[in-house]
DSSP file (Angstrom, degrees, kcal/mol; ACC not computed):
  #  RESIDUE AA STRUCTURE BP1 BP2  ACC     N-H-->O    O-->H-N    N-H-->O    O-->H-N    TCO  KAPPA ALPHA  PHI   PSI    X-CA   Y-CA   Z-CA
    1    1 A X              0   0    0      0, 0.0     2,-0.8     0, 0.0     0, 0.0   0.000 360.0 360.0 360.0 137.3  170.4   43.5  246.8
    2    2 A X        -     0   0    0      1,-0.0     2,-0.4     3,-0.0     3,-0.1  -0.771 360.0 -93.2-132.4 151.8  170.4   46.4  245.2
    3    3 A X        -     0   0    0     -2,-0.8     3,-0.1     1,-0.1    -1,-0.0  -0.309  25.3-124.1 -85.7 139.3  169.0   47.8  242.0
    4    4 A X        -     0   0    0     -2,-0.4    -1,-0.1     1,-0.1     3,-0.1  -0.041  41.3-107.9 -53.9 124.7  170.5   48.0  239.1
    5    5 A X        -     0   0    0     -3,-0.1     2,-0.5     1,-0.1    -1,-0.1  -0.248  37.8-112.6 -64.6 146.1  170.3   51.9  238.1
    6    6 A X        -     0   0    0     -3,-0.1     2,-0.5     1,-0.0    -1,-0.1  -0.715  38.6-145.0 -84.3 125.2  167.3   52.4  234.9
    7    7 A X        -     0   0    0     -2,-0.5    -1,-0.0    -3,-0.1    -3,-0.0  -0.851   7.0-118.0-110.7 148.4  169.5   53.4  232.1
    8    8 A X        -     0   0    0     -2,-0.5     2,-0.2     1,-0.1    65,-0.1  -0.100  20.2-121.4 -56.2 145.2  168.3   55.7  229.7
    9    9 A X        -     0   0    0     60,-0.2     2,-0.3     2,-0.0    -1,-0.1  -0.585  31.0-106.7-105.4-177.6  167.9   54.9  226.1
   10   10 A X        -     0   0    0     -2,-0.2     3,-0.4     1,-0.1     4,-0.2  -0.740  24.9-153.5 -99.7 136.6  169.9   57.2  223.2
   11   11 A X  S >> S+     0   0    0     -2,-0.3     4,-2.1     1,-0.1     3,-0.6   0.773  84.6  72.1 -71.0 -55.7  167.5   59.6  221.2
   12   12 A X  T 34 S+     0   0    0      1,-0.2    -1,-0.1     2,-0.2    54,-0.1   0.481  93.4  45.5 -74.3  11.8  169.3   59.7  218.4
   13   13 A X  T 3> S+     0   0    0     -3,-0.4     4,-2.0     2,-0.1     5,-0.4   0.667 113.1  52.9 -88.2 -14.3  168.7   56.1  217.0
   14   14 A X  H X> S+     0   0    0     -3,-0.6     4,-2.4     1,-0.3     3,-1.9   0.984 112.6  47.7 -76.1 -55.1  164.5   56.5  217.7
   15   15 A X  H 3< S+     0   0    0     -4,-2.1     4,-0.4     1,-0.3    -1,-0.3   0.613 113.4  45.5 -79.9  15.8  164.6   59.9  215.7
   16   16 A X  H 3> S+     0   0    0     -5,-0.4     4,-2.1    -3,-0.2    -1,-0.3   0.712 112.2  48.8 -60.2 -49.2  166.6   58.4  212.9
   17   17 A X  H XX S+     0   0    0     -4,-2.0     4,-2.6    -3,-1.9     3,-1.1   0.947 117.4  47.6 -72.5 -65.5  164.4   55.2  212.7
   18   18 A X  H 3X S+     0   0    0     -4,-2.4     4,-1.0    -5,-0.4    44,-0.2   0.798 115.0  44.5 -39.8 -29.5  161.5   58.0  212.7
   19   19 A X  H 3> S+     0   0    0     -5,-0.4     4,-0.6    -4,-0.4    -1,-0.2   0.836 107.0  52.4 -72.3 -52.7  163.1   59.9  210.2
   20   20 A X  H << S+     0   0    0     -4,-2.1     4,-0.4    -3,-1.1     5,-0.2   0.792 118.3  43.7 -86.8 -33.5  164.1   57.1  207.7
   21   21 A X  H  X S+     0   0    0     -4,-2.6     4,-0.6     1,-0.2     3,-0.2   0.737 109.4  53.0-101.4  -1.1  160.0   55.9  207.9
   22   22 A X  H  X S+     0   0    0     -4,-1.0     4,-1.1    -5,-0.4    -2,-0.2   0.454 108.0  49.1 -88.8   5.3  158.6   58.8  207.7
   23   23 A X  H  < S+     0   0    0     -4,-0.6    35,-0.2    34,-0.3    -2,-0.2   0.496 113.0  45.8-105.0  -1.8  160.5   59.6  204.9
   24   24 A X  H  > S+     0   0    0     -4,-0.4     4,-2.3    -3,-0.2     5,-0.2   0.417 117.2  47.2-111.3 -43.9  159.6   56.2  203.0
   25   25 A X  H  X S+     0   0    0     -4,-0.6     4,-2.2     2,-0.2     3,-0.2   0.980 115.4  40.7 -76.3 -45.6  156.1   56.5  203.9
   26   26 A X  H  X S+     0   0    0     -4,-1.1     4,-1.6     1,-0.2    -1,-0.2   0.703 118.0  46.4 -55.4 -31.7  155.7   59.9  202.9
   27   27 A X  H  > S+     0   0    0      2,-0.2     4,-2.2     3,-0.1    -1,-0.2   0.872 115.4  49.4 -80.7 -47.8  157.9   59.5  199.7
   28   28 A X  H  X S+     0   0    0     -4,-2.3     4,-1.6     1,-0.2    -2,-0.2   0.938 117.8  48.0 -70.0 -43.5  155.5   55.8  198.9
   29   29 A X  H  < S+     0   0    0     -4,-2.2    -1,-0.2     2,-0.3    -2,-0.2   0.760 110.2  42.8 -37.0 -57.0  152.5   58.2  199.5
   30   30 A X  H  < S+     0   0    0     -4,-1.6     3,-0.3     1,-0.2    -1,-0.2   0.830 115.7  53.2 -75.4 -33.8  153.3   60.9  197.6
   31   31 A X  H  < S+     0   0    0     -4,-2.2    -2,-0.3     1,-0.2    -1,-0.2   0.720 120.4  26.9 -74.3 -18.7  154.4   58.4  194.7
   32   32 A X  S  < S+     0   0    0     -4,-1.6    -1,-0.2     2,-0.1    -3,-0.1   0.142  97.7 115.1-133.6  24.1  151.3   56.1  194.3
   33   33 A X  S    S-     0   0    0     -3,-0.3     2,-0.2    -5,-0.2    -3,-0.0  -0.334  83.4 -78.1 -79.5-175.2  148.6   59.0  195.6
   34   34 A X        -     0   0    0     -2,-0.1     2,-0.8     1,-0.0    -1,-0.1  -0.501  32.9-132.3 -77.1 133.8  146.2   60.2  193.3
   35   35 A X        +     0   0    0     -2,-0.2     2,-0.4    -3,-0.1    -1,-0.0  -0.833  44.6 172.4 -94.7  87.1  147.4   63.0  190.5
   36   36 A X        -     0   0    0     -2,-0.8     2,-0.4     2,-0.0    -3,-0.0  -0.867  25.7-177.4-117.6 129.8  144.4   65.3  191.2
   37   37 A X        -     0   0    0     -2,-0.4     2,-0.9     6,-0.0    -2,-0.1  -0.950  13.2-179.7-130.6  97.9  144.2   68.8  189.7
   38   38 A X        -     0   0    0     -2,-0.4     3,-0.1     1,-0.2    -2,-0.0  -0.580  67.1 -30.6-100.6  68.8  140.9   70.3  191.2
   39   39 A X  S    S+     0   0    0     -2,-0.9     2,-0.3     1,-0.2    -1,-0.2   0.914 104.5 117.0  86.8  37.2  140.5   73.5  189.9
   40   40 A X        -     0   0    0      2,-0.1    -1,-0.2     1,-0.1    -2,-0.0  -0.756  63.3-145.5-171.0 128.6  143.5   74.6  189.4
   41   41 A X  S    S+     0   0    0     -2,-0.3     2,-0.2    -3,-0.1    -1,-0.1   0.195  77.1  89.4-101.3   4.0  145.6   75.7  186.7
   42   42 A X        -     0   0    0     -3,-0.0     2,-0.3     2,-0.0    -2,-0.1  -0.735  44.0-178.7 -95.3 155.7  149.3   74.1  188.5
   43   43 A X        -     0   0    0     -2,-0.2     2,-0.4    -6,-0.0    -6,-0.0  -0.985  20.6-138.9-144.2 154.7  150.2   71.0  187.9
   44   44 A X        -     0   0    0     -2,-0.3    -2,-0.0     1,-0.1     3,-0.0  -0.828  25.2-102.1-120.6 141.2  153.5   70.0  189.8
   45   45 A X     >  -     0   0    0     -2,-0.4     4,-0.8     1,-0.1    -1,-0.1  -0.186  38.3-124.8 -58.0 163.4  156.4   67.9  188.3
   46   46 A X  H  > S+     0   0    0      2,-0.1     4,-1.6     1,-0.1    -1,-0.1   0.881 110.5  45.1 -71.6 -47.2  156.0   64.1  189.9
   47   47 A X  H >> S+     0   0    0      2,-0.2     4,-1.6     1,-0.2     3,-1.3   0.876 108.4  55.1 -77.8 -30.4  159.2   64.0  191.2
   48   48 A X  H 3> S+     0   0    0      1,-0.3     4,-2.4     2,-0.2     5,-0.5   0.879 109.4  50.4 -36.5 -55.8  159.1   67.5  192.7
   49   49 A X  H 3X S+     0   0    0     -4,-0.8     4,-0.6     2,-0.2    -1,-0.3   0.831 108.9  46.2 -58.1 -30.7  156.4   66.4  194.3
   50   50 A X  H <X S+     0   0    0     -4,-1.6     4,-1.5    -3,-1.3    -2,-0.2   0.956 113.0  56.8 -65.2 -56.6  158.1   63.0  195.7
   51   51 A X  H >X S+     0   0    0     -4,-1.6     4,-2.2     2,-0.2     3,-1.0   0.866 109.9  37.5 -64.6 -62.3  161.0   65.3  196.7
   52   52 A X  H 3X S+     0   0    0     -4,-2.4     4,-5.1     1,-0.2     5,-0.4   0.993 123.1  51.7 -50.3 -65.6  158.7   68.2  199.2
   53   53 A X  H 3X S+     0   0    0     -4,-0.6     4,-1.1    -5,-0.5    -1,-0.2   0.711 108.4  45.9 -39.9 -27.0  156.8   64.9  200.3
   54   54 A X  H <X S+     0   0    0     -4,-1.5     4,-6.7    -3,-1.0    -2,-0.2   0.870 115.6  46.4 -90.7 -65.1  159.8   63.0  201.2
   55   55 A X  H  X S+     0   0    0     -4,-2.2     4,-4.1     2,-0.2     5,-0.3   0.950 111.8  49.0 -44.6 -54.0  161.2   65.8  203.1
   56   56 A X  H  X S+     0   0    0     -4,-5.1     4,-0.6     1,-0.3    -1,-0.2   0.911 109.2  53.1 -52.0 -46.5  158.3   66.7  204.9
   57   57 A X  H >X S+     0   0    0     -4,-1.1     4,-2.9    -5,-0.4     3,-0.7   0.904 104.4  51.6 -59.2 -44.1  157.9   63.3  205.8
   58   58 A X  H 3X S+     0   0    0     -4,-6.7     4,-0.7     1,-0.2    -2,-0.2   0.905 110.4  54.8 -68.5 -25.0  161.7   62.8  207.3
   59   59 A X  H 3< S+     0   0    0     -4,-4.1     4,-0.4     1,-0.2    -1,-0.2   0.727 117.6  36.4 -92.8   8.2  161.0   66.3  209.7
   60   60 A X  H <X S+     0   0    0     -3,-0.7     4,-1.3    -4,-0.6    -2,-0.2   0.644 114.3  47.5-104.5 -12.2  157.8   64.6  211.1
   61   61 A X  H  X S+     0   0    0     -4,-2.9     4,-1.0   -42,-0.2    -2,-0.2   0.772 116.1  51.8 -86.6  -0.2  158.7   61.1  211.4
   62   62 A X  H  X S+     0   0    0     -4,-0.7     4,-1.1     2,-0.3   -43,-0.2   0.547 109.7  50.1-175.9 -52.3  162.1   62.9  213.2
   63   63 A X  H  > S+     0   0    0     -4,-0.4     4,-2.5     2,-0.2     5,-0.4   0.898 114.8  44.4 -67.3 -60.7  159.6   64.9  215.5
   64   64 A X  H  X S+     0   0    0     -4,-1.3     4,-2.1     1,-0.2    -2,-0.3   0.845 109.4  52.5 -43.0 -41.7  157.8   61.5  216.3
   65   65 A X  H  X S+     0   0    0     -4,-1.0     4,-1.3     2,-0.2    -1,-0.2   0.902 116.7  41.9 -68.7 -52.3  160.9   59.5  216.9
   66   66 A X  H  X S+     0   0    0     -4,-1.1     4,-2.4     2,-0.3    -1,-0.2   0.591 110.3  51.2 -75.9 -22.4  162.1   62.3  219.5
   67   67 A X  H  X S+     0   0    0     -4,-2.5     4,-2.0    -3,-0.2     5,-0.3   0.956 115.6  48.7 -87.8 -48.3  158.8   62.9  221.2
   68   68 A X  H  X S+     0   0    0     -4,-2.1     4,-2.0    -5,-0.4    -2,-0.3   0.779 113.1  43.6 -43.5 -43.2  158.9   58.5  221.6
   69   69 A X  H  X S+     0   0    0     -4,-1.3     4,-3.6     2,-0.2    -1,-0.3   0.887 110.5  59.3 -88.0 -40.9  162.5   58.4  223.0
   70   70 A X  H  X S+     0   0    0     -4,-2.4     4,-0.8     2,-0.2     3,-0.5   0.830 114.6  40.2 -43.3 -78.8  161.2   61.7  225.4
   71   71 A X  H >< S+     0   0    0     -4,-2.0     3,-1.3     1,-0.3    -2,-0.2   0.707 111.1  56.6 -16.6 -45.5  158.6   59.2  226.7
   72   72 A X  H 3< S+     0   0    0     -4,-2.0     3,-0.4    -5,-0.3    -1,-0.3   0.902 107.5  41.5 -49.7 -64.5  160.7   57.0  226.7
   73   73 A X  H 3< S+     0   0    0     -4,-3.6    -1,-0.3    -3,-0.5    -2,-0.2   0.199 117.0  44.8 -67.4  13.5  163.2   58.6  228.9
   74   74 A X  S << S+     0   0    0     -3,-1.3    -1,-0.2    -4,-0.8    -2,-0.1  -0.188  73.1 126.8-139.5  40.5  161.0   60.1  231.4
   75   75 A X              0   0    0     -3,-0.4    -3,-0.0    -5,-0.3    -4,-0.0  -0.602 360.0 360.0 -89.8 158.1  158.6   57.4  232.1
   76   76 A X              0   0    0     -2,-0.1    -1,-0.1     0, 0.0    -3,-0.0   0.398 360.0 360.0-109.8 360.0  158.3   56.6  236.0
């Protein structure tokens, strides 16, 4: 018998998935964190603040989902 060749998995749904919950988490985060002004004489719109958070979050969950699907594809 011979074995069935390992097939590889597609990148681009893990950094999507990564993308879409780091951008939910970041976004939930930024929306029900603490409004803390510590010294300092900015104070930042709420949604501006959702909006940077949100982003930030979809290019790191994006990085995470890509470094997982590497693993993924180079595992022995």
């Amino acid at each position: 018998m011979s074995k069935r060749p390992r097939s590889n998995p597609k990148p681009i749904p893990f950094v999507v998935t990564g993308a879409v919950i780091g951008f939910v988490v970041f976004g939930v985060v930024s929306w029900l964190g603490p409004n803390r002004n510590e010294g300092f004489d900015i104070t930042y719109d709420p949604g501006a603040a959702l909006g940077y958070m949100s982003v930030l979050g979809l290019f790191l969950g994006a990085l995470v989902g890509a470094a997982v699907a590497a693993l993924f594809t180079y595992r022995r």
